[in-house]
C-alpha positions as CSV (number, residue, x, y, z in Angstrom):
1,X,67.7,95.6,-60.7
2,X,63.8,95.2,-59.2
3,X,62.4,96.4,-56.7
4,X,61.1,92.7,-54.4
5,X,59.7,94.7,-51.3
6,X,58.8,98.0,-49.9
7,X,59.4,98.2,-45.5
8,X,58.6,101.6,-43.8
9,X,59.7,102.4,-40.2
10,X,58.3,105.3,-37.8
11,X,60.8,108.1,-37.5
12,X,61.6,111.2,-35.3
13,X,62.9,114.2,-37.1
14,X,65.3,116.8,-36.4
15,X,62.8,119.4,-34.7
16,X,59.3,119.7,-33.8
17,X,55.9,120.7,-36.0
18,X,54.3,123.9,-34.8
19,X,50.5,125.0,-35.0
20,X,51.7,128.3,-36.6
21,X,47.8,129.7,-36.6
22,X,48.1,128.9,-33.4
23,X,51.1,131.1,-32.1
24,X,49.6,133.6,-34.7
25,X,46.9,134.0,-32.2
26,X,49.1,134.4,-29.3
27,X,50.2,130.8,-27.8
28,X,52.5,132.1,-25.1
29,X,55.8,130.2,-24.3
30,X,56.6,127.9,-21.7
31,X,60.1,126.5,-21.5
32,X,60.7,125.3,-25.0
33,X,57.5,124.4,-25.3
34,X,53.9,126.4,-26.2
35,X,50.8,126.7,-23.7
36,X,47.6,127.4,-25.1
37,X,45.0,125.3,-27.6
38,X,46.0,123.7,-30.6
39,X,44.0,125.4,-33.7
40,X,44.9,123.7,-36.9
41,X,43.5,120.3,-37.4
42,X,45.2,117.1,-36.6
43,X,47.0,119.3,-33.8
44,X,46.9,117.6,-30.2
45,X,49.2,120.5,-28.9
46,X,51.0,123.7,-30.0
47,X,54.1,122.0,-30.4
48,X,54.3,118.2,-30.8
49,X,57.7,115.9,-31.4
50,X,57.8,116.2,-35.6
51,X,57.4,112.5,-37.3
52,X,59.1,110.9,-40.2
53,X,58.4,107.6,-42.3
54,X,61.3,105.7,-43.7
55,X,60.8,104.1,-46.7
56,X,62.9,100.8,-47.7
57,X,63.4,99.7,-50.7
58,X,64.8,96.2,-50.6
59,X,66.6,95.5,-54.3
60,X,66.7,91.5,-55.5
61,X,70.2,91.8,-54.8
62,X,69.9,92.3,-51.1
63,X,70.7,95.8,-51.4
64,X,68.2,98.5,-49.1
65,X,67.4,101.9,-50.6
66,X,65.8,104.5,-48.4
67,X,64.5,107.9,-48.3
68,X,62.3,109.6,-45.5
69,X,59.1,111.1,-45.9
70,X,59.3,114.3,-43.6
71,X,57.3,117.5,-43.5
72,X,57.8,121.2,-43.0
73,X,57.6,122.8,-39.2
74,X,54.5,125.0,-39.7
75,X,52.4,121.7,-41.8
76,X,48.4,122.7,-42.7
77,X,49.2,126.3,-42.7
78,X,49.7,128.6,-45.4
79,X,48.2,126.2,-47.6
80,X,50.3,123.3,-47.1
81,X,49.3,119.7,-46.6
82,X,47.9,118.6,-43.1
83,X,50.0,117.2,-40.3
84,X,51.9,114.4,-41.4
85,X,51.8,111.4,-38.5
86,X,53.5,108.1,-39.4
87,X,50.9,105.9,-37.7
88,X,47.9,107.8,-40.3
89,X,50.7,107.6,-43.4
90,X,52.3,104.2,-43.5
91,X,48.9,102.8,-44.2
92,X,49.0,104.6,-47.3
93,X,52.3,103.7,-48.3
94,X,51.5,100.0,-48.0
95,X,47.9,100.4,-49.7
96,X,48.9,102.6,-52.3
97,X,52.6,102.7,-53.2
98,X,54.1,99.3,-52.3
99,X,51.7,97.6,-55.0
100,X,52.9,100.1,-57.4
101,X,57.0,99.5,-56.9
102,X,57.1,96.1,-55.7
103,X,58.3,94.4,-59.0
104,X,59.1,97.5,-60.8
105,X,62.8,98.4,-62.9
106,X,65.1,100.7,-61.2
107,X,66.3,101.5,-64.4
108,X,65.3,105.4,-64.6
109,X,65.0,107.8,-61.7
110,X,63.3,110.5,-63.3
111,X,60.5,108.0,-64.9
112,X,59.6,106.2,-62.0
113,X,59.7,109.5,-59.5
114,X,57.5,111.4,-61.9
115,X,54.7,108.3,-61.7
116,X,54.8,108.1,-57.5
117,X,54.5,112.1,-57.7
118,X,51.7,112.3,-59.5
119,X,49.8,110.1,-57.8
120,X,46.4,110.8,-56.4
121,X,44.8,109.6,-53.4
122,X,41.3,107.8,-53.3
123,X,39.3,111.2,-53.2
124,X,41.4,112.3,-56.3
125,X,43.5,114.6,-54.1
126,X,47.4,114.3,-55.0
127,X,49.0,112.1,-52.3
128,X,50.5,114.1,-49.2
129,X,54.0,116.0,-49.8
130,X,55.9,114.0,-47.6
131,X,55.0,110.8,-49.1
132,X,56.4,112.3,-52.3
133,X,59.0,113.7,-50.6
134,X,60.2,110.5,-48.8
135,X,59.5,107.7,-51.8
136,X,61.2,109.5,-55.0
137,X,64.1,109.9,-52.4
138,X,64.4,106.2,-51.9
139,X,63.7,105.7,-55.7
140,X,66.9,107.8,-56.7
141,X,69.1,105.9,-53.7
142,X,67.6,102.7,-55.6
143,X,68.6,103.6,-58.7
144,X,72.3,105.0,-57.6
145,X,72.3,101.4,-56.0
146,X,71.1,99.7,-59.1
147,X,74.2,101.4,-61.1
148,X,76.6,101.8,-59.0
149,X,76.4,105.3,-59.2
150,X,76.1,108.0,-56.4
151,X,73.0,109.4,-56.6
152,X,73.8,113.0,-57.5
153,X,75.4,110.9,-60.5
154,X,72.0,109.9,-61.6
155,X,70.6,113.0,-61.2
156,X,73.6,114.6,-63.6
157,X,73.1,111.6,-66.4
158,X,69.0,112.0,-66.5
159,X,68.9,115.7,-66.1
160,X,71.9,116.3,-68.4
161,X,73.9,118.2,-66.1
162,X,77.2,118.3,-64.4
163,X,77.6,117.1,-60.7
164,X,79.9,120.1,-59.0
165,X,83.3,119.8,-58.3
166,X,82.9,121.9,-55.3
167,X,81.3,122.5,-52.5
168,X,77.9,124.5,-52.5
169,X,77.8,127.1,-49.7
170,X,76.0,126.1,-46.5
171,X,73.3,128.5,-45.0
172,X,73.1,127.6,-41.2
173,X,70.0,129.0,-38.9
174,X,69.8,130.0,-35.7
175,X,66.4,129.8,-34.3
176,X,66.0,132.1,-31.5
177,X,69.1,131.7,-29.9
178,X,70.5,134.2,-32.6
179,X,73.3,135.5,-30.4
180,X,75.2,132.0,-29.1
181,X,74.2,130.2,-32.5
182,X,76.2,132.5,-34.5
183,X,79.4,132.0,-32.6
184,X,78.5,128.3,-33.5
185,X,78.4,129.7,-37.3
186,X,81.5,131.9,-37.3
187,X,83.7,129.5,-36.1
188,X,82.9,126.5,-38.1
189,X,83.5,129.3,-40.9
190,X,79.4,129.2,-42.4
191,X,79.0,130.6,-45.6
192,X,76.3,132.4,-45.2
193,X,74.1,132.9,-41.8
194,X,72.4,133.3,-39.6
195,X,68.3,133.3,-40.9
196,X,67.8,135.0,-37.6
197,X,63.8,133.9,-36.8
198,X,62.8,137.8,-36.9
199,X,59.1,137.3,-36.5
200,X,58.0,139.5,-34.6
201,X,57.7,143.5,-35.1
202,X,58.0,144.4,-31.1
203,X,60.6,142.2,-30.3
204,X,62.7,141.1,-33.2
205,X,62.5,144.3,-35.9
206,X,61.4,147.3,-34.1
207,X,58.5,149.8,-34.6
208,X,61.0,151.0,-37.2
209,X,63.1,148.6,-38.1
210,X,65.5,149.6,-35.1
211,X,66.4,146.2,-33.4
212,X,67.3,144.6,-36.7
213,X,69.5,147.6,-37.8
214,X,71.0,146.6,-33.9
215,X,71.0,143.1,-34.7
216,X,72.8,143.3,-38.6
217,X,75.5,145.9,-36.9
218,X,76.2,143.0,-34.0
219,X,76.3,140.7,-36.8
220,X,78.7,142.8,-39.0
221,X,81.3,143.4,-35.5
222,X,81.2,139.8,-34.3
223,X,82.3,138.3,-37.6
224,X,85.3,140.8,-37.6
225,X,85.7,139.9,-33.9
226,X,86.0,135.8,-34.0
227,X,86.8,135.1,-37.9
228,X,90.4,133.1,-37.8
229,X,91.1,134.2,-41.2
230,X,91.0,137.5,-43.8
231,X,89.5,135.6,-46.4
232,X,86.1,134.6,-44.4
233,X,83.1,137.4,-45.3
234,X,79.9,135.2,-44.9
235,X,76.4,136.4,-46.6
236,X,74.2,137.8,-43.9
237,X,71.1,136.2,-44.9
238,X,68.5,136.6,-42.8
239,X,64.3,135.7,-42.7
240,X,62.1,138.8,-41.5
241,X,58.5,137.0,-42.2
242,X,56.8,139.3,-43.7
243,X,57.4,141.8,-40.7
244,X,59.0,144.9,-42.5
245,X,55.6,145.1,-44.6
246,X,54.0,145.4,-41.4
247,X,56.4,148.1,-39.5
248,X,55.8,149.8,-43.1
249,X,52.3,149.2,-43.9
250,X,53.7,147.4,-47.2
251,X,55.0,150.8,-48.4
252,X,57.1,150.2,-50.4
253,X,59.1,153.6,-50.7
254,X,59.7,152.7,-47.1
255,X,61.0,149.6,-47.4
256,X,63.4,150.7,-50.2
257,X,64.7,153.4,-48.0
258,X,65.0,151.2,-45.0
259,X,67.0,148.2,-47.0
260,X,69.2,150.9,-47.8
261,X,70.1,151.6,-44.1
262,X,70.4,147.6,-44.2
263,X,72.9,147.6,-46.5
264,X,75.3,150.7,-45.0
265,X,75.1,149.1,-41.5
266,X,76.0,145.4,-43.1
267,X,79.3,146.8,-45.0
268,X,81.2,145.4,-46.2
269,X,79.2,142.1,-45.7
270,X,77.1,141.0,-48.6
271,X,73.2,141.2,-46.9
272,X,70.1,139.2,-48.2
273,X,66.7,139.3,-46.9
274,X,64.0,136.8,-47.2
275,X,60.4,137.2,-46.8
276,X,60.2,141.2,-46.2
277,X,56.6,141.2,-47.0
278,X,53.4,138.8,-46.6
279,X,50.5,140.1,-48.2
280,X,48.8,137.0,-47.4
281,X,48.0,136.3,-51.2
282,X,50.0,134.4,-53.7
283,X,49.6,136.8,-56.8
284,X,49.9,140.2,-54.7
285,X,52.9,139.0,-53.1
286,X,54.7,138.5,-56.4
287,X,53.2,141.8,-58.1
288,X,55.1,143.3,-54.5
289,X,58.2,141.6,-54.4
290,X,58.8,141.9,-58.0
291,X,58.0,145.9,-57.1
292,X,60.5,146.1,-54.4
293,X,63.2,143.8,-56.7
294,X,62.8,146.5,-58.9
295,X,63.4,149.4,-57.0
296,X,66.5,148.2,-54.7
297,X,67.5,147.3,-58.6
298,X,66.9,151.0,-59.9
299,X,68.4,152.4,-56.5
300,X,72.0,150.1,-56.9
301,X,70.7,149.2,-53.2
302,X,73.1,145.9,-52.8
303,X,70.3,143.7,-50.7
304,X,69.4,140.7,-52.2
305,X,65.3,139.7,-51.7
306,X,64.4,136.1,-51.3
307,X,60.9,135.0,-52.0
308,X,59.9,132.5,-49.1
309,X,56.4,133.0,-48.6
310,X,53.7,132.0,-50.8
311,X,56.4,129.9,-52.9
312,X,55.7,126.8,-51.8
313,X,55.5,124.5,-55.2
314,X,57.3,123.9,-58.4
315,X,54.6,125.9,-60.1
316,X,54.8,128.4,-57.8
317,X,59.1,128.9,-58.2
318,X,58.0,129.4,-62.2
319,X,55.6,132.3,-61.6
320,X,58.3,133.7,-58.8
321,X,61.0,133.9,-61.4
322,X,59.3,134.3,-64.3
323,X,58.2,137.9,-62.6
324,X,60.7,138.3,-61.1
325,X,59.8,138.5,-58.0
326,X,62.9,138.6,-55.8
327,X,66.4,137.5,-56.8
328,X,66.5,134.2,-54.8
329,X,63.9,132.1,-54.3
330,X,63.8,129.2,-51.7
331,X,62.5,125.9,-52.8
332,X,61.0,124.5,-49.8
333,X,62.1,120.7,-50.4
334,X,59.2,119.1,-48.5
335,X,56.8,121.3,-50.0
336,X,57.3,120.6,-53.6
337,X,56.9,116.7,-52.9
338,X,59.2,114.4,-55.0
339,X,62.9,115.4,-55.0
340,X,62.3,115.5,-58.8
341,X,60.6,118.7,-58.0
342,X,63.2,120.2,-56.0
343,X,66.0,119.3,-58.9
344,X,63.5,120.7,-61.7
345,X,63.2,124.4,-59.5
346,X,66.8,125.0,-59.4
347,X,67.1,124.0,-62.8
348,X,64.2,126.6,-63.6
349,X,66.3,129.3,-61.6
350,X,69.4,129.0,-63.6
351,X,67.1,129.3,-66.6
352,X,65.5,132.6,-66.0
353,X,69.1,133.9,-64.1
354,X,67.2,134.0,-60.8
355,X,69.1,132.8,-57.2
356,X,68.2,128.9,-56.7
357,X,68.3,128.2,-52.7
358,X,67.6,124.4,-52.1
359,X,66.1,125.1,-48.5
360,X,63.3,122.8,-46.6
361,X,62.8,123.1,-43.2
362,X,64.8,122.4,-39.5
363,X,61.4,119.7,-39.3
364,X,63.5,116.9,-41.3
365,X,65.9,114.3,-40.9
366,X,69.4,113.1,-41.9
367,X,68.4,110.7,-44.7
368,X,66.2,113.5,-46.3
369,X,69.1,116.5,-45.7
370,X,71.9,113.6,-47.5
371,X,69.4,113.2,-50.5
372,X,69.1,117.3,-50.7
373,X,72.6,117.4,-50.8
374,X,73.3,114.9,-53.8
375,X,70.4,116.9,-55.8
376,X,72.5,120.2,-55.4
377,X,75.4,119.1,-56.2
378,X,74.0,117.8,-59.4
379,X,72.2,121.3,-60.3
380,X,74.3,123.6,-58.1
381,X,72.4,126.0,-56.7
382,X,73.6,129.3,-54.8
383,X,72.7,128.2,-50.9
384,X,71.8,124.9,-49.6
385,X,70.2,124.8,-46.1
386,X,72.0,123.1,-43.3
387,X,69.0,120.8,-41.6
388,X,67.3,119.3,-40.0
389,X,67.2,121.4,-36.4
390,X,68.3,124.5,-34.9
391,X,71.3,123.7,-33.1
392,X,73.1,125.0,-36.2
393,X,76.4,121.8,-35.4
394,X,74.2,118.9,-36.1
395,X,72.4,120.0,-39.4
396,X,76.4,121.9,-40.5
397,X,77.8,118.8,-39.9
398,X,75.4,116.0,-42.0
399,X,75.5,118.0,-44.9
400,X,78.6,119.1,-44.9
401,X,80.1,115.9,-44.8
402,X,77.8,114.4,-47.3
403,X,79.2,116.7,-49.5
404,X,82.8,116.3,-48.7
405,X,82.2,112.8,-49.6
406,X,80.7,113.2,-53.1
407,X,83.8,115.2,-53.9
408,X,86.4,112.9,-52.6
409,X,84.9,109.8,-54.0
410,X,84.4,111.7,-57.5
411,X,88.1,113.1,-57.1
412,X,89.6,109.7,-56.1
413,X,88.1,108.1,-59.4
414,X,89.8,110.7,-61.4
């Protein structure tokens, strides 16, 4: 089956793209929205509608194959690629990869992903994550299309796995409205919640950790409270951004000590945190998250780390857990650019017996959360995220019913 043409649309996404340097700097809110001056180039204001490409494959059968190219929330910062705009990026699509896959074999997934991944721009620069992103998705729907497979099928046969024959647990987020959102999460039984957007020391954590200690024991009493059945004890998993190393200077003694307190006031719910440090270096953040791994390790302190931070690509989840340096690592879908990234990092995980959570970010869209799902069933990690947005129902719902599907296809086959 051939590829005979290539058709890209403009696309909304599921949330916005935020000038994080700028609300670094201290962008005050208004409404939903941010006041202040844009810093980070291609920015026109603090917060701007996030933008999506999709990418059509048409197949000589008739048949259309798509995938989106999307971008994280907080794009040119911490390293990432610059804002991603569909009027500057389908351009490049029809320059640079339509000539390329116009004519071309979907006979292998892997293959032909692999070549569109590694392509580099006119300056020699690798081409922008979210074309990645967004292409190898439509080459693997292609290729499912071309055998009349489902594409976590695909992924199974050319990566030499097994596609799941259950369901991989769900991590929903809250945003900031981390009270109402997890009655959302609690009753539509989430198996782990509620990432809690605690990014701020003064408001969110405490001098000393105090509001979160607040905030875990809520979180501990409200499951009790509204959970229909005995059975439902949901992971408390929640993103600090690096703030505990700041209430703690990076001490990390202190930290040990305080995740301890964590863990007594989650009881008897299981309690991960992501991100408790941000050195603001790649290798200093592993040497201190591998240190504070350690320690809760030594000190039987039952708090999971996640590394977040600083672990952006596929090279970058191989140092992570190669260092050990937490025991779950997100891998940032957008930011590792073809999906055959994403599927290679949890694959990694299992390898060196480290946490796989096939994340991304709230800034993406339904096509692009459907693929994500169809690559974890096919490599099973721990968590997948629920996305795009943060009103917890909508991203829940597309891929929990994507997967839902793949296992009552698969069963009725049987």
């Amino acid at each position: 089956m051939k590829i005979v043409d290539v058709v890209c649309s403009k696309g909304r996404t599921g949330f916005y793209f935020d000038d994080q340097r700028a609300i670094k700097a201290g962008a005050g809110h208004d409404g939903f929205t941010y006041i202040g001056e844009p810093i980070t180039e291609g920015f026109k204001s603090v917060r701007q509608a996030g933008e999506a490409v999709s990418v059509m494959l048409v197949l000589e059968d008739g048949q259309i194959a798509y995938g989106d190219c999307a971008a994280v929330q907080y794009s040119g910062a911490g390293g990432r690629d610059p804002l991603f705009l569909a009027d500057d990026f389908i351009p490049v699509i029809e320059k640079m990869i339509k000539p390329r896959l116009v004519g071309r074999e979907l006979s292998s997934f892997r293959t032909l992903a692999e070549e569109i991944d590694s392509l580099n721009d006119e300056s020699g620069k690798r081409i922008h994550t979210a074309l990645r992103y967004g292409v190898t998705q439509a080459i693997l729907d292609g290729v499912a299309k071309a055998k009349k497979q489902l594409m976590c099928e695909v992924v199974a046969e050319e990566y030499n796995t097994t596609v799941s024959d259950k369901a991989i647990a769900i991590f929903t987020q809250s945003g900031d409205d981390r009270y109402n959102n997890v009655d959302k999460m609690i009753i539509k039984a989430a198996e782990v919640l509620p990432h809690g957007l605690i990014n701020n020391v003064k408001e969110k954590l405490g001098e000393n950790g105090e509001l979160l200690v607040k905030y875990v024991a809520w979180l501990r009493d409200r499951v009790a409270q509204l959970k229909t059945t005995g059975e439902y004890q949901p992971v408390l998993h929640i993103d600090v951004y690096g703030t505990i190393g700041q209430a703690f200077n990076n001490d990390v003694e202190r930290i040990v000590s305080y995740m301890r307190e964590l863990e007594k006031t989650a009881a008897p719910l299981k309690l991960r945190i992501e991100g408790p440090v941000d050195v603001e270096e790649r290798e200093r953040q592993i040497e201190v998250l591998a240190q504070i791994t350690s320690r809760l390790h030594e000190e039987k302190i039952n708090v999971e780390i996640v590394a977040d931070e600083w672990c952006n690509t596929l090279q970058d989840i191989k140092d992570f857990a190669d260092k050990g340096a937490g025991d779950m690592l997100q891998i940032k879908t957008p930011d590792l650019g073809g999906i055959n990234n994403t599927i290679e990092a949890v694959l990694y995980c299992h390898e060196k017996g480290v946490g796989a959570y096939q994340g991304g970010t709230c800034n993406e869209t339904n096509r692009s959360a459907e693929v994500c799902v169809h690559a974890a069933m096919a490599t099973k990690p721990v968590q997948i995220l629920a996305k795009p947005g943060m009103g917890v129902d909508e991203g829940y719902m597309i891929v929990y019913n994507e997967m839902q599907r793949i296992l009552a296809v698969r069963n009725a086959r049987k």
